[in-house]
Structures are given as C-alpha cells and as structure tokens.
C-alpha positions in Angstrom: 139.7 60.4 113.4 139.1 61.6 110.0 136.3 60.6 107.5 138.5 57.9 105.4 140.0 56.7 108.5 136.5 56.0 110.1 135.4 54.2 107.0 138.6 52.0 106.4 137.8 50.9 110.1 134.0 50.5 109.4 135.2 48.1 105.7 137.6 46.1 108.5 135.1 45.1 111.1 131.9 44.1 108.3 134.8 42.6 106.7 134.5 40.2 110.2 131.1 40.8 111.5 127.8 38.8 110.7 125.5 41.1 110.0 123.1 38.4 108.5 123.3 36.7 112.1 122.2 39.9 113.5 119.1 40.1 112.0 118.5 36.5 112.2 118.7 37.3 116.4 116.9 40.9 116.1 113.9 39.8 114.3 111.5 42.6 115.1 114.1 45.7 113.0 114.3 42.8 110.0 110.4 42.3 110.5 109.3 45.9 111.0 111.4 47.0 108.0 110.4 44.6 105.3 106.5 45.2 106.2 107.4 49.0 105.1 109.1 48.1 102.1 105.6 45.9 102.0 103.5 48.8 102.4 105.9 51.3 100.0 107.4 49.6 97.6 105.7 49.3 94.1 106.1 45.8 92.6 109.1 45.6 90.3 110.9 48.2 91.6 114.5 49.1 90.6 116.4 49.4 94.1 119.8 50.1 95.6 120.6 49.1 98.6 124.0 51.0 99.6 125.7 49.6 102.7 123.5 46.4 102.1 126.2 44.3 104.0 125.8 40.7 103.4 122.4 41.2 101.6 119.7 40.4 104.1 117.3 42.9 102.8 118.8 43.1 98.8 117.8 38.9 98.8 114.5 39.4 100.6 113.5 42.1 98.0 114.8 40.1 94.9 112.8 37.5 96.1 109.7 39.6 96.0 110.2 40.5 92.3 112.3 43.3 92.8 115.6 44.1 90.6 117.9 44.8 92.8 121.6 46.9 93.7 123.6 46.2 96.0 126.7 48.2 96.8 128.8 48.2 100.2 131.6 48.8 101.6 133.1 45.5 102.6 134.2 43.5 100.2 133.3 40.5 102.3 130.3 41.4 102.9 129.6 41.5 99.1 131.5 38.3 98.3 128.6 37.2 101.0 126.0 38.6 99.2 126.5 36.8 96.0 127.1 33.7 98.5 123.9 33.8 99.9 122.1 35.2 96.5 123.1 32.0 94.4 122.1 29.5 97.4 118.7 30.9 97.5 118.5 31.0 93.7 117.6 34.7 93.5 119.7 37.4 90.8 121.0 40.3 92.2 121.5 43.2 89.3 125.1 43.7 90.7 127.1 43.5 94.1 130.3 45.3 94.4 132.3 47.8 96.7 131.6 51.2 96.8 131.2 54.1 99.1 128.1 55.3 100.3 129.3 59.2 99.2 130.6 58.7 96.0 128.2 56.0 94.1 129.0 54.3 90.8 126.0 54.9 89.3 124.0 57.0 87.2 121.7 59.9 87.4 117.6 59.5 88.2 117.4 55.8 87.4 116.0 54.3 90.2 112.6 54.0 91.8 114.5 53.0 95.8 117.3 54.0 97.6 117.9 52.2 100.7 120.5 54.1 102.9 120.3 51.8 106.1 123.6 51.4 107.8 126.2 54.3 106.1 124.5 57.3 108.1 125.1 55.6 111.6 128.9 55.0 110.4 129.8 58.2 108.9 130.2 60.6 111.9 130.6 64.4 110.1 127.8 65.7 109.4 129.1 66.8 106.2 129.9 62.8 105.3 126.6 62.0 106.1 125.2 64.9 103.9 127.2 63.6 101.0 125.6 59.9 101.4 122.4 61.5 100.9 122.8 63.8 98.4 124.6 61.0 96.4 121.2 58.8 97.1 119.3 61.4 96.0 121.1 61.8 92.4 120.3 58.4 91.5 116.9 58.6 92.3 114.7 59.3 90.3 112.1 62.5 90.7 109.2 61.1 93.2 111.3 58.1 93.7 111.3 56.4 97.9 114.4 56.7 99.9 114.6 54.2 103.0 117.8 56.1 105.6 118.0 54.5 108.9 119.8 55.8 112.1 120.6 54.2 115.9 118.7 56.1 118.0 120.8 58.2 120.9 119.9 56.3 123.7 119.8 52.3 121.5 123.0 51.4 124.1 121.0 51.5 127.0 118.6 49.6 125.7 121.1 47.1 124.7 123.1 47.4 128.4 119.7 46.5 129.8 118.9 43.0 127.4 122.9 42.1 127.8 123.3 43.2 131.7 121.4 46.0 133.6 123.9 45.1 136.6 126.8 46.4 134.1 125.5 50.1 134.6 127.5 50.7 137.7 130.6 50.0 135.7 130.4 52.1 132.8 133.2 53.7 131.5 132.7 58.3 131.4 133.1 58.0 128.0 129.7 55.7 128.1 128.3 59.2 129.5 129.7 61.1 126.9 128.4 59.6 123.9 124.9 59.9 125.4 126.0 63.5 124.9 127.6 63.9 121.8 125.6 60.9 119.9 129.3 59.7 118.7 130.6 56.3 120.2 133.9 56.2 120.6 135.5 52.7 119.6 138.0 51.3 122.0 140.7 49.8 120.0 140.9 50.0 116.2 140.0 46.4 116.0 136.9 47.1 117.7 133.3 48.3 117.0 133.9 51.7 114.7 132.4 54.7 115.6 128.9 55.4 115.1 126.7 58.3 114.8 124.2 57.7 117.2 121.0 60.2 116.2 118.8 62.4 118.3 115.3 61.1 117.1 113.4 64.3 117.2 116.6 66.0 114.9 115.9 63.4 111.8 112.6 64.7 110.2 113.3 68.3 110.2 117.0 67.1 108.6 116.0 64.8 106.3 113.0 67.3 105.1 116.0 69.8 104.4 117.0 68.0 101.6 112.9 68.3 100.5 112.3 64.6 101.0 108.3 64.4 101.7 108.6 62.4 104.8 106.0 59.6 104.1 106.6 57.5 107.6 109.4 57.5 110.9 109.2 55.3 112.6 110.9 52.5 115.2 111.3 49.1 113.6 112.2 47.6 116.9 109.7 49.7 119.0 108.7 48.8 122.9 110.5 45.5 122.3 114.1 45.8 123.0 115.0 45.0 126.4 112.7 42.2 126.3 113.1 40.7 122.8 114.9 37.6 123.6 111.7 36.2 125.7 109.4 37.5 123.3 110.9 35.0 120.6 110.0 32.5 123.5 106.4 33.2 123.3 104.1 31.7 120.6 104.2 32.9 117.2 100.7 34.4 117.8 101.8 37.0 120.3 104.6 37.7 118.6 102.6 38.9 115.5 100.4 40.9 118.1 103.7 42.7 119.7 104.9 43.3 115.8 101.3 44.7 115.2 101.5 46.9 118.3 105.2 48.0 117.7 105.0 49.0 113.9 101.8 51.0 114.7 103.0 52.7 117.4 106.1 53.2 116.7 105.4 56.0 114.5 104.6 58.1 117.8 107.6 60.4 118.5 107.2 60.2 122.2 108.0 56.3 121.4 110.8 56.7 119.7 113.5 56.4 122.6 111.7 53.2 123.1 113.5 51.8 120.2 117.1 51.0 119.1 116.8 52.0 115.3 114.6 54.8 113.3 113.9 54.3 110.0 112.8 57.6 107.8 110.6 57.0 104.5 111.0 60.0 102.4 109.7 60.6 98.9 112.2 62.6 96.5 111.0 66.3 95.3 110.7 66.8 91.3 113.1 69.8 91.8 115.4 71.6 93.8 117.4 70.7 96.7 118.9 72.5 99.7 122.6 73.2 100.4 122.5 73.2 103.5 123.4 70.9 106.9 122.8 71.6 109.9 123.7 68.8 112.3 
C-alpha cells in the first residue's frame, strides 16, 4: 500500500473513531503526557498539535494559557475539535485539515510541535522523515518537539487487558508484525496500518535530526495490562502508580512495559541531517 493510500485509510477511520473516548478510558498516556507538557512547556507558548484528532490535548493546553494549532488529518476529527473547543469555552488559533508532511505553515514560528499520532500511521520511513522535518521547519531554533510512537510489543499488552486466552488463536500475520513493527489492517474499513516502533531505535533516530533529547519516556508505563482495575482503586493510589510510572518510565529496560513512547527533543540553532535510517 502506498503512502497516500495508507493515509486516505488513516483520514477514513479518525473520520469514525473516538479518539477523545480513548483517552477518556486510557487515562495514565493522557495523564503522563500532560504532566510533561507540565514540566516542559513554558507558559504562553505558541503550539501545534499536528494529528491532534479531536483535540484532547490542543483544549487541555489552551486551557492552560496556551495559543494553540491544531491541524489533522480528518476533517471530522477537526469539525470535533472546534465542537468540543466552543463547549468548554476555550479559542483554538486555528483547526483545519492538513497533512502531517506537508504543513500549511510558516517557517520558525513556534515555540511546540506536538507530532503524537502521524509517526505511528505513516509506515515508510521516508514518510515519517518528512513529518519531522516538516515539524522541525516551523519550529523555531531551541524550540520543544513532543513525537510519540506505539511501542513494538503495545499489542500484547493490549491482547493481555482484552483476552490473554485469545493468544492461542492469533492469526501468523500477528507474528509477523512483531517482526516487522508494521500491522497489517484486515479490511480497508478496518484499523490502518501502523508503524509500531522498536523502543531502543527512537533516540538514536530522532537525535539524527539533532533534536537534544530532553526526556523518553512511557506515558503508560507498568500499568497496561492492569489499567482497568487500577481506575477501580482509590484516587490516592492511583496518583502513587502515576508517580511510580512517569518516573520510571524513563528507564529503557521499562520501555516494553508500556504501550506508547513519547520523545521530548529540543530543536538545534543550525543544521540538520539528511539522512534516515529506519
């Protein structure tokens, strides 16, 4: 499937998909995430969020002050944006379509990029080098990127929360996307294809395009094949497992241990490389 076909079936299915109701069920990414942007984020900030679906994050940041982006794909998922925007009485800048490689915008003007969703849909390497190259020209110099991946082994995790039983019917190509780190999607009205990332590969790639790497981390750390009876427990240990998650899962030998990595890199004043590797 080529690059334009993979992305007219990714516009199709967020056209479709809840990916507010997502978050609202996996608290711990949405939680873990927005205590980095927290801990990174200058007040004010001018931010895109490209591929910011329905605008979970883009709302939560305009609420905190922030001026705020948002571009995506879907156009329903933007006509939900401004939805959910005006109910909760927050501006966003602008919300409109647009592809992660080719942004409408302009050169060096913003202080953060968040890429969190078009590098786990854009399966060529070269697409996903494009996505952040692109994020990278509207940045400005020392400006904070946020890219997020699904880590290689996050459907295991989820066959274990949905079903460990389901194992002994797994289909070979279940196998072979453990292999490749591509699923496979298995009709076109399906789940699109995703790119699912080999955790120890993202540093040393995003650091090729000179990003300092500030934090990597796993939002949803430790937690996922027990997350829907941790949300049964009091709010009390919940913040303690959110404590213990966002601290450790910085470790790398933690990051299989978690559905989602989420890089923090810091844009160089000069130069960047030409080259991909994988």
């Amino acid at each position: 499937m080529s690059g334009d076909d993979n992305c007219s079936m990714v516009e199709r299915f967020y056209d479709e998909y809840d990916e507010w109701d997502r978050l609202r069920r996996h608290k711990f990414e949405f939680w873990s995430t927005v205590r980095a942007f927290d801990e990174y984020i200058e007040a004010e900030s001018d931010i895109v969020d490209v591929g910011g679906g329905p605008g979970r994050y883009s709302i939560h940041l305009a609420e905190r002050g922030h001026r705020v982006w948002l571009l995506d794909l879907s156009q329903g998922c933007v006509t939900t944006a401004e939805e959910k925007a005006r109910r909760r009485g927050v501006c966003l800048q602008e919300a409109r379509q647009a592809d992660a490689r080719n942004l409408p915008l302009p050169d060096g003007e913003f202080d953060v990029v968040l890429l969190m969703g078009p590098l786990y849909h854009l399966i060529d390497c070269d697409d996903r080098e494009r996505a952040v190259r692109e994020a990278l020209r509207i940045l400005r110099p020392g400006g904070l990127l946020f890219s997020a991946f699904i880590t290689r082994f996050a459907a295991v995790i989820d066959l274990l929360r949905r079903g460990p039983e389901e194992l002994v019917e797994v289909p070979e190509s279940f196998h072979r996307m453990l292999e490749t780190g591509v699923s496979e999607p298995e009709t076109d009205e399906g789940i699109p294809e995703a790119y699912l990332a080999d955790p120890l590969a993202v540093k040393p790639w995003m650091e090729r395009f000179g990003l300092k790497t500030l934090r990597l981390f796993s939002p949803d750390a430790f937690v996922g094949p027990a997350e829907p009876g941790i949300y049964r427990l009091s709010p009390e240990i919940q913040q303690a497992w959110l404590d213990f998650s966002y601290r450790w899962g910085a470790e790398p030998s933690g990051w299989c241990m978690g559905e989602h990595l989420l890089h923090v890199g810091r844009k160089p004043t000069a130069g960047l490389q030409d080259e991909c590797t994988g």
